[in-house]
N, C-alpha and C positions, 0 to 999 in steps of 0.2 A: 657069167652070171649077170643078169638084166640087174639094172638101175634105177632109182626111181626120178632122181634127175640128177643134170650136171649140173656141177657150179660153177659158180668166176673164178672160186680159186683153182680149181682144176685146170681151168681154159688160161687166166695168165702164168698158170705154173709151168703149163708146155714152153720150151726151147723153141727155136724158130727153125723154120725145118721139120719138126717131128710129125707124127699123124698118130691119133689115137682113135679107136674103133669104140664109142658109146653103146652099148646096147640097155634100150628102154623098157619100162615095162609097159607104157602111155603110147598109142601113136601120135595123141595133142603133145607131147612133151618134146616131140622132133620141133616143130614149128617153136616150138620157148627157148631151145636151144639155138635155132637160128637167128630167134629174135637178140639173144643175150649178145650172141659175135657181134650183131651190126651195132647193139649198145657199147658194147667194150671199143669199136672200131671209130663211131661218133663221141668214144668220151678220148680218144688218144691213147689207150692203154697197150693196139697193136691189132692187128690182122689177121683174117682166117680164114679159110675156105671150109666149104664142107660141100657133101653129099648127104644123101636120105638114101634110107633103103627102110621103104614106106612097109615092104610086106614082113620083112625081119626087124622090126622095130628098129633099127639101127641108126647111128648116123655119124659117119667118118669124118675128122675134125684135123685140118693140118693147120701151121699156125706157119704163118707168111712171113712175119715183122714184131 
């Protein structure tokens, strides 16, 4: 079931290691997500990688730190 977006508590409430699969209902909502990691990453809260998958709205989020 698509999302209308993710939040910071979802993104610091991931374990380190884990990867969860977002699916959007927005393709502008990939890039807010993106922006949000490197926010949480500039405030010290912890680390993330991710992928897009632009034509499934999706976007995979594993959390480093």
């Amino acid at each position: 079931m698509a999302q209308v977006k993710v939040t910071r508590k979802e993104l610091l409430d991931m374990r380190v290691g884990t990867t969860r699969v977002f699916n959007l209902t927005e393709k502008t909502k990939l890039q807010s997500v993106a922006s949000t990691l490197t926010q949480l990453k500039n405030l010290g809260l912890g680390e993330w990688s991710h992928g897009k998958d632009i034509k499934n709205v999706a976007i995979s989020v594993k959390r480093i730190k």
